[in-house]
C-alpha positions in Angstrom: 114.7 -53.4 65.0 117.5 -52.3 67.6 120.0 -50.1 67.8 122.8 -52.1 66.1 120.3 -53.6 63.3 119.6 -49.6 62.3 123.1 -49.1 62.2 123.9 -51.6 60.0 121.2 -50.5 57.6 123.4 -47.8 56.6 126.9 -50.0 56.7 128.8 -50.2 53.4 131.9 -52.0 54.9 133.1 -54.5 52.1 131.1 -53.0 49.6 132.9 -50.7 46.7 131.6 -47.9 44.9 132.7 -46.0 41.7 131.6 -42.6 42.0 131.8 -40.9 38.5 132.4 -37.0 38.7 134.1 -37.8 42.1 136.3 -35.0 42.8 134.2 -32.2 43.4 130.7 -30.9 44.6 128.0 -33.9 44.9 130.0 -36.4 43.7 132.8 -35.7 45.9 130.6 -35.1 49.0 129.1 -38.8 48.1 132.6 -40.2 47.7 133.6 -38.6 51.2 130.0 -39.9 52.9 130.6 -43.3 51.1 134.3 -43.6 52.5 133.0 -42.8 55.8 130.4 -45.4 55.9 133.0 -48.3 55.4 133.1 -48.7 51.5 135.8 -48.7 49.0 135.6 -45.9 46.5 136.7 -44.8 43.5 136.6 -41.8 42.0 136.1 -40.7 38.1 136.5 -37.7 36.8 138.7 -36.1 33.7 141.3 -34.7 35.4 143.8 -37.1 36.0 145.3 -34.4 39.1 141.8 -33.8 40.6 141.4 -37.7 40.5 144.9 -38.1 42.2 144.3 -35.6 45.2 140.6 -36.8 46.0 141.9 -40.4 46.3 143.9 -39.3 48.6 141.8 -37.0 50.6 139.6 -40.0 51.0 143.0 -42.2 52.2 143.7 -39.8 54.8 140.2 -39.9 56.0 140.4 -43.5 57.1 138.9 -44.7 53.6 139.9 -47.2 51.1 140.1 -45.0 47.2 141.4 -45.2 44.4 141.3 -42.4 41.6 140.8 -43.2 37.6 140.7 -40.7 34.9 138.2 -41.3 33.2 135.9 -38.7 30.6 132.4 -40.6 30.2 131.6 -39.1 27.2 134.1 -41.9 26.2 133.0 -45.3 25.7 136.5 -46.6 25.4 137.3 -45.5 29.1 134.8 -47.3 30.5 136.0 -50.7 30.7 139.3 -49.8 32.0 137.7 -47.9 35.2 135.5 -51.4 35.7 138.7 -53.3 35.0 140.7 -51.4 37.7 138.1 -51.0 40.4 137.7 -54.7 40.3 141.5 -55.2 40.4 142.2 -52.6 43.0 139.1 -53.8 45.4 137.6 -57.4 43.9 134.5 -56.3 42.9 132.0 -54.0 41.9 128.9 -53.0 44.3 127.7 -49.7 43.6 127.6 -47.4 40.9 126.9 -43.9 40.9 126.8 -42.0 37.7 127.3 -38.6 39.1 129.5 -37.0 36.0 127.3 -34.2 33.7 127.9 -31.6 31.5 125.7 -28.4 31.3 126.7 -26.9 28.2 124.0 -24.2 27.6 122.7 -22.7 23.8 119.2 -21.8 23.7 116.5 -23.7 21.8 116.8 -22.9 18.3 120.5 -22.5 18.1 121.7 -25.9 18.9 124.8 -27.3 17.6 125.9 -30.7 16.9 129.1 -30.5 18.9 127.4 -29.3 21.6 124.2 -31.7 21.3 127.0 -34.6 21.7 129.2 -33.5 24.1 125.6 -33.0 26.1 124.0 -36.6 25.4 127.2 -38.4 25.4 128.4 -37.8 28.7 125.4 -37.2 30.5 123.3 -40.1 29.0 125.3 -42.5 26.8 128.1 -42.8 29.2 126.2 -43.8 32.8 123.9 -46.4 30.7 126.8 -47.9 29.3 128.7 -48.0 32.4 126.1 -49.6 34.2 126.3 -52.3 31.2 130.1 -52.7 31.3 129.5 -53.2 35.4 127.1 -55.5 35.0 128.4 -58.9 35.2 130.0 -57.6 39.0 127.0 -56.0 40.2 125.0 -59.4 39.1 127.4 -61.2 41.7 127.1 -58.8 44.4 124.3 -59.6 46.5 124.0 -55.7 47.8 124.1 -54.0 44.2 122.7 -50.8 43.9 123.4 -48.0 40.8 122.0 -44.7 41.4 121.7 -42.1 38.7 122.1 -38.4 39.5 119.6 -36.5 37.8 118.3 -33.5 38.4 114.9 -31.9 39.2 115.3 -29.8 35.9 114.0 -33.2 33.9 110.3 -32.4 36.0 110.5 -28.3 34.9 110.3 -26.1 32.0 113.9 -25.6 31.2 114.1 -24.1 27.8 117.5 -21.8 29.0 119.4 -25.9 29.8 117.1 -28.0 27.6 119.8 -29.9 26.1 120.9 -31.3 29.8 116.9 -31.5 31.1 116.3 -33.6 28.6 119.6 -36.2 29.0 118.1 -36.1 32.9 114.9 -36.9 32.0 116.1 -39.3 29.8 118.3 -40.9 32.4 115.4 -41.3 34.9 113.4 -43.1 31.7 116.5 -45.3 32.2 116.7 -45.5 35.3 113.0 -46.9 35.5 113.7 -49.6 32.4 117.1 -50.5 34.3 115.0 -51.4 37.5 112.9 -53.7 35.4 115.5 -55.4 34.0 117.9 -56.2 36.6 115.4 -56.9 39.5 115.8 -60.7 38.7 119.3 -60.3 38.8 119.1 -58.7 42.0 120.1 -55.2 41.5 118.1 -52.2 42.5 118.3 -49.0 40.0 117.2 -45.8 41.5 118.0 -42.0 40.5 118.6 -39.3 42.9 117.4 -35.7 41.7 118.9 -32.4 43.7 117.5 -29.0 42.9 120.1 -26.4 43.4 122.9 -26.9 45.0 126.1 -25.1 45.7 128.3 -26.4 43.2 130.9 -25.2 40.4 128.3 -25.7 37.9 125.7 -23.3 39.8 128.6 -20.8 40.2 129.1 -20.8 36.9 125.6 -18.6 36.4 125.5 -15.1 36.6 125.1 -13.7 40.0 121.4 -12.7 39.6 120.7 -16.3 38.3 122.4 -17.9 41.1 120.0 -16.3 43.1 116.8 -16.7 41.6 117.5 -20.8 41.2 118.6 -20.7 45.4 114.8 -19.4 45.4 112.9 -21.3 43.8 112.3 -24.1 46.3 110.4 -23.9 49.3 113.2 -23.9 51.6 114.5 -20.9 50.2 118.2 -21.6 50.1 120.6 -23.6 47.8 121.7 -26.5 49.3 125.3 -28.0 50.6 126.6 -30.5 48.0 126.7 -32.4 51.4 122.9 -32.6 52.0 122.9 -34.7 49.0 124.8 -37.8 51.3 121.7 -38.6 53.6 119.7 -39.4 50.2 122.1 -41.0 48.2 123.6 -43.2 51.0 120.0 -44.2 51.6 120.0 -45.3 48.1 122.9 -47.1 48.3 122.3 -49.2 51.1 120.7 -51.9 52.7 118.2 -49.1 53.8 116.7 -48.8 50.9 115.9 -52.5 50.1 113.1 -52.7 49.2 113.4 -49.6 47.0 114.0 -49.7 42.6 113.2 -47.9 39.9 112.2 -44.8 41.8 113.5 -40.8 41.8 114.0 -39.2 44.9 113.9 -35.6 45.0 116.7 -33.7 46.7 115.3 -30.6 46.1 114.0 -28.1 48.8 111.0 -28.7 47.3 111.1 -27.4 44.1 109.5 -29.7 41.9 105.0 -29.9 43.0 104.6 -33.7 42.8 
């Protein structure tokens, strides 16, 4: 190992990425730390506008991007964002299913609305995106998916049990995945933050906001930008010899 054989380690140049929920807190900091190691990225999110400006952020960093609105709790949008990453770049290499929903009711006043607009984007859509990107990650050679979970699907979370469960059931997925597309040379792994500063932690009263910044051992919520370090790692040729594993992002939150 030398200096320029560590560095490459952590090289995406030539590589593209889609980056679902792309244009704001994680997914956005990933799509920025992505650009900035040398791959091509694009960006999904609903919001056509939001998809629009981060692209070009990401342009004016240096970075190859491309925006596509997409709304994963839609199966028919999913081809089209495979189709036009692979026209707009030639290929797909990485795939981060990043996009969630956190609609809150409390256990024993679910609805079905809200049950599918929970399960549909943040489970049905990154498995089936995976699947519709398969046939590109199989010829890739450096293929690496990584599903954002979150360190909710290791707690008791009866006030978000709808979205723990989807997480937990992503990570379940993310461990069959591994298994099943380690012969076709493609490494699965999930990434799991604890709190960090995003619009959906804002989105809790004040007094919440504060308790979940607490609960870790570090004391603190963290920087959608602390979550780069792990999932580049993921991504990359760093992780190697890494599938079908969950690292925790999480200030140490979750005993394990």
């Amino acid at each position: 190992m030398d200096r320029d054989t560590l560095r490459s380690l952590f090289d995406l140049t030539g590589r593209v990425a889609i980056v679902t929920g792309g244009t704001r807190g994680i997914g956005r900091s990933i799509a920025e730390g992505f650009a900035a190691a040398g791959a091509a990225v694009v960006v999904a999110s609903r919001k056509p506008e939001a998809c629009a400006e981060t692209a070009a952020h990401l342009t004016a960093m240096g970075g190859r991007a491309l925006g596509v609105p997409t709304h994963m709790g839609d199966l028919d949008g999913l081809a089209p964002l495979v189709a036009r990453t692979v026209d707009a770049f030639g290929s797909v290499d990485i795939v981060v299913n990043n996009a969630a929903t956190a609609v809150t009711l409390p256990l024993g006043r679910f609805t079905a609305d809200a049950w599918s607009k929970v399960y549909d984007v943040d489970l049905r859509g990154p498995v089936f995106l995976v699947q519709e990107a398969l046939p590109h990650l199989e010829r890739s050679g450096h293929a690496a998916v990584i599903n954002v979970i979150s360190a909710g699907a290791f707690l008791f979370s009866a006030n978000v049990a709808m979205y723990a469960a989807a997480k937990a059931g992503l990570m379940s997925y993310t461990r069959s995945m591994a298994a099943a597309y380690a012969p076709l040379g493609i490494r699965v792994n999930a990434l799991a933050p604890g709190t960090v500063d995003t619009d959906m932690v804002r989105n809790n009263p004040p007094e919440l906001q504060a308790s979940m910044a607490n609960a870790g051992l570090l004391r603190r919520a963290a920087n959608p930008d602390e979550m780069v370090g792990p999932a580049l790692f993921l991504a990359s040729d760093a992780s190697s010899f890494v599938t079908g594993q969950v690292l925790l992002a999480d200030g140490g939150l979750v005993p394990h």
